[in-house]
N, C-alpha and C positions, 0 to 999 in steps of 0.2 A: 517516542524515538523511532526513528526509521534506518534500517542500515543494512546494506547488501552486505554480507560477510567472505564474500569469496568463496565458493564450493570447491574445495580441496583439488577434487578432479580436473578442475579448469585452471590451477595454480601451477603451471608448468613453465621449466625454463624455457620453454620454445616462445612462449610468450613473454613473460617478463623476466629476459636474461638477464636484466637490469639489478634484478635484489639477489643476493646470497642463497645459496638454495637452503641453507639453515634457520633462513629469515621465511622461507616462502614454506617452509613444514607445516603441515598439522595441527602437527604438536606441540611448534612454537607462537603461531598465529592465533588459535584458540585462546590461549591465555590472553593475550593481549587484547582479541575481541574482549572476550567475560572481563576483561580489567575495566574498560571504557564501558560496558554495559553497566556496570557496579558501579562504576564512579558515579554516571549522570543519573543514576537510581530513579530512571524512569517509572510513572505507574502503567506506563502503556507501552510496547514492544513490537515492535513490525520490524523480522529478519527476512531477509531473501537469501537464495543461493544456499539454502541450508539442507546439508546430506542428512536423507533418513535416520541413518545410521545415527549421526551427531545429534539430530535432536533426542531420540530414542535415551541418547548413550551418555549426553555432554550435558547441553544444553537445560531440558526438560529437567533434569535432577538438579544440577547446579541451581539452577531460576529457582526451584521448589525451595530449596534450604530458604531462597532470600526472602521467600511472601509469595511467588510469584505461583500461578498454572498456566498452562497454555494451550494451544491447538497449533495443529500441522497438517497438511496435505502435500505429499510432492507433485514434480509434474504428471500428465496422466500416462505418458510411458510406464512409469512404471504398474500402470495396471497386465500389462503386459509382456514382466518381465517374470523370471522366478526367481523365489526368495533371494540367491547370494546376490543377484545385480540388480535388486528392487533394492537394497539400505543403500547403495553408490546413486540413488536418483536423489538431485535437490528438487526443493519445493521452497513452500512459504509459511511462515510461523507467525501467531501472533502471542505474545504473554501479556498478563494481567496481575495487579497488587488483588489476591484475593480477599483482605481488608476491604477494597474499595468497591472492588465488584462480582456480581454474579454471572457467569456465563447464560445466559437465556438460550441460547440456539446459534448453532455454527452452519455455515454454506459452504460449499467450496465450488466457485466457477471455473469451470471447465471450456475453454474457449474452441476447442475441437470439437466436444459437440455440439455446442450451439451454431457453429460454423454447419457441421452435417445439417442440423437442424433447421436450418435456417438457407441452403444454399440455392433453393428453386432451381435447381437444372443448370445455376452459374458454374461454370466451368472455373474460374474463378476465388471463388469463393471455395471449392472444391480443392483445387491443386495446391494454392497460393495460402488460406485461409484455415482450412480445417490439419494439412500438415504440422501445423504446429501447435506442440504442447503445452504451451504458458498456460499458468492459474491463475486468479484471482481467489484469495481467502476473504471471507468476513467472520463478524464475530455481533452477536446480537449481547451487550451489555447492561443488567439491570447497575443503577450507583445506589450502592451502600450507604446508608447514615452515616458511616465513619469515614465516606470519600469525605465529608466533613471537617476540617482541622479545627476550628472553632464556629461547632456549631451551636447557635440558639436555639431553642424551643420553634420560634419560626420558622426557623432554617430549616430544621430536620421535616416538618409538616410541609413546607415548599418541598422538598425533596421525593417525600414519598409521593407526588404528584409529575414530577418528573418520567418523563416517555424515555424509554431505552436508548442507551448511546449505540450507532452503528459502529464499526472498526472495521476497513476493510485495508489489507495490503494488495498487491498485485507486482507480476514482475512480466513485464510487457516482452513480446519477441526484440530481439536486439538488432539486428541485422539491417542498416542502413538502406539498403537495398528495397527491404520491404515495409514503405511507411504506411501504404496501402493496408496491411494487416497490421502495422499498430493501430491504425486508426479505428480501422473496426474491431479489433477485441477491446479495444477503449469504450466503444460504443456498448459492445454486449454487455462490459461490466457494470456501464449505469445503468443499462434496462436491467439487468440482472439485484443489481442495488435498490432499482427503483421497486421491483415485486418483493423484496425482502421487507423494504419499508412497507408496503401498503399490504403486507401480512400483519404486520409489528402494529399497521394501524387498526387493524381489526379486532385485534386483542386491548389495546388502549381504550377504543367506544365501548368496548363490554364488558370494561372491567368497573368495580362498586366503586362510587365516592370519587369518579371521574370527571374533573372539573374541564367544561367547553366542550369541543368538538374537536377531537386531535384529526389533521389531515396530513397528509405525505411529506408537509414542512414541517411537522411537530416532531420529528423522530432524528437530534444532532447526529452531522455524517462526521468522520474523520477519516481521510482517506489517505494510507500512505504507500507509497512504492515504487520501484526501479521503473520510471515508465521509456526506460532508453528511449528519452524525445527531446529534444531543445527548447527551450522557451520558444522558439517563432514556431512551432512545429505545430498540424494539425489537431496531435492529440492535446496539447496544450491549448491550444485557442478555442477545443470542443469540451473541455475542462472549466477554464474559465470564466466563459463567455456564455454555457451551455447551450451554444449550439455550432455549427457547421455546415457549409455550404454542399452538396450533392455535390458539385464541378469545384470543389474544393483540390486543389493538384495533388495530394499527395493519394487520394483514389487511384492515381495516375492514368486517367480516363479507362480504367479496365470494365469489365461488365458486371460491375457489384447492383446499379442503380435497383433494379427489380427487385432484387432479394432484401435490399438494405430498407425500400420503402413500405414494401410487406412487413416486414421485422419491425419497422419503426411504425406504422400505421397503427398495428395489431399491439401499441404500448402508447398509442395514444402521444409520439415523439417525434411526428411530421408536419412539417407546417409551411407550406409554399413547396418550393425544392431546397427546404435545410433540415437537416435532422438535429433531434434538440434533446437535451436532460433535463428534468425539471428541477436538480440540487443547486443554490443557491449556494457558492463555494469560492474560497481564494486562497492563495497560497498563504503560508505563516513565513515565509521568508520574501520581503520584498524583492524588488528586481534589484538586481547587482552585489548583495547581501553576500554571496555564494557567488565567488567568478567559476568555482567549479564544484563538483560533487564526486568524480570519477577521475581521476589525476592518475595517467600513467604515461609513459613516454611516446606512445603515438597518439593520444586524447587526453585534452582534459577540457571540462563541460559541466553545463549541469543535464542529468538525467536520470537526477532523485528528487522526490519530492513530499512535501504534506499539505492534503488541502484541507479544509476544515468549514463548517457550515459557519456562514456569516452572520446567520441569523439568531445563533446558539451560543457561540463561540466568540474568544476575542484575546489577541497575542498576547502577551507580555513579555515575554522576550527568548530569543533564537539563540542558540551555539553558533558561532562565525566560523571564519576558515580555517585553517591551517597558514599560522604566522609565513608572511612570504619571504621577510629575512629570514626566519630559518631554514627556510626550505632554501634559499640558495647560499647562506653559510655552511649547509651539510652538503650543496650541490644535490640535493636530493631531485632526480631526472624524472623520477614515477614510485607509484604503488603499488603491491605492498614495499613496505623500506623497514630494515631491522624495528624502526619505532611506532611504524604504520600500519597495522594486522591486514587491510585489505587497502583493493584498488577504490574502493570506494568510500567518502565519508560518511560517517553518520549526521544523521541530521537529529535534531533536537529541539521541541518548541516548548515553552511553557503554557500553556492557554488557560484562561477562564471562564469558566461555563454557564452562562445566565441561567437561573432558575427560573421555573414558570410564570411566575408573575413579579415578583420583585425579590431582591438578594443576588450575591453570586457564591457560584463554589469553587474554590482555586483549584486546578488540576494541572499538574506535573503530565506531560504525553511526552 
């Protein structure tokens, strides 16, 4: 499940005059998030737009009663705030059926400094690029014997041969303006995914009664989050396709090239003049599936998503829209709406996860 929940603080009549301010509360919206979260009783969880505070205080305990643990990071302002206006920063969460799996090791990508890190003297890269706070979370997952629902004797021996699942959310800069910086924290967070994996592979070749030779395609990705992009959009096509052109427009010929192909040479993701991911990856929602994902009265789009390794992975079936006869038998104009907790949908995939050599294991995401 993938689902921006609306950060309280950004819930404001000035923007969506549209809903009841008793509909746009808190304290009334919360519920109705945790309703829809509990309903489709995901085993896997990717929130965005989530206040410190909320996961500390709502979230985090609610999810525990049902099976579930999680992680959090907010954005990296708040490393630089003090305590009372560090719980008001949102960030990104992911949860877990702790039945099904084991937390191995958590990351949190920081796109500011990789941007510092990475700027070579681009001015660029500098002003445009390291300004902004968006994260990307992962989450390194060992699967349980009892992600199992009926398992054999085979099964579970397939399983303990099984490479860790990755889980990463992300909530990409929103601002239309600057596709130039989605595009590159898109980029950071595959090389960023890409060293996570080929950590996770290091530990697979040296572990006992390791069957082959796991390489950087052995370790399933699932990637989900607010990536504020369109489907025709650069970060999407550098998603899909894993790779992108240097003079790709949405760079907007600024002076990233130097810094981007240092970054990418030094990960082994340059190749001609295109910068590349090595994740073999496609959406679980085909095209058209979702006419939107983000439904409020000046937008509605898609610019949520889940992609998921194709090589590991394989759909069985999505959550659909939001019925479009009701939505204009309530005249419903945007989101949130007394029945709708946020601007944005959730998403929902079923998938099932090839096991190593033969069998599969159904998983609920």
């Amino acid at each position: 499940m993938c689902y921006n929940v609306l950060c309280d603080k950004y819930a404001t009549r000035q923007v969506y005059g549209y809903c009841p301010s008793w509909a746009l509360s808190w304290e009334y919206r919360r519920k109705g998030i945790m309703d829809e979260i509990r309903h489709y009783s995901a085993d896997i969880i990717s929130l965005q737009e989530v206040e410190t505070e909320q996961f500390h205080g709502f979230f985090l305990p609610e999810l525990k009663r049902d099976g579930y643990d999680g992680i959090f990071s907010p954005k990296s302002r708040a490393k630089t705030m003090s305590e009372g206006d560090r719980k008001h920063v949102d960030g990104c969460a992911i949860f877990y059926r702790t039945n099904k799996f084991i937390l191995l090791k958590e990351h949190l990508v920081e796109f500011n400094q990789l941007a510092m890190a990475n700027a070579e003297g681009s001015d660029d890269m500098l002003n445009r690029v390291m300004t902004k706070d968006n994260i990307g979370l992962a989450a390194l997952l060992q699967i349980k014997d009892g992600a199992l629902d009926n398992a054999n004797l085979e099964g579970k021996g397939l399983l303990q041969q099984q490479a860790p699942l990755l889980v990463c959310t992300a909530h990409i800069h929103w601002d239309p303006e600057y596709c130039d910086v989605k595009l590159i924290q898109t980029m950071m967070l595959m090389r960023e995914l890409r060293s996570i994996v080929e950590e996770a592979v290091q530990v697979l070749r040296s572990a006992p009664h390791r069957r082959g030779n796991p390489d950087t395609g052995s370790v399933p990705l699932l990637l989900c989050g607010d990536m504020n992009s369109l489907p025709d959009s650069g970060v999407i096509e550098f998603l899909k396709t894993g790779h992108v052109s240097a003079d790709h427009p949405d760079f907007k010929e600024l002076g990233y090239k130097d810094c981007l192909r240092k970054m990418c040479i030094e990960s082994d993701s340059f190749v001609g003049s295109t910068y590349t991911h090595p994740f073999k990856i496609k959406e679980a929602y085909a095209d058209g599936v979702m006419p939107y994902t983000n439904y409020t009265f000046d937008f509605k789009g898609v610019i949520d998503y889940i992609f998921f390794s194709r090589q590991h992975l394989s759909v069985l079936g999505v959550l659909g829209p939001l019925d479009q006869q009701w939505l204009e038998e309530n005249k419903v104009v945007g989101c949130p709406h007394p029945h709708v907790p946020s601007d944005h949908l959730p998403l929902l995939a079923q998938l099932e996860l090839a096991l190593p050599s033969n069998g599969f294991v159904q998983q609920r995401r």
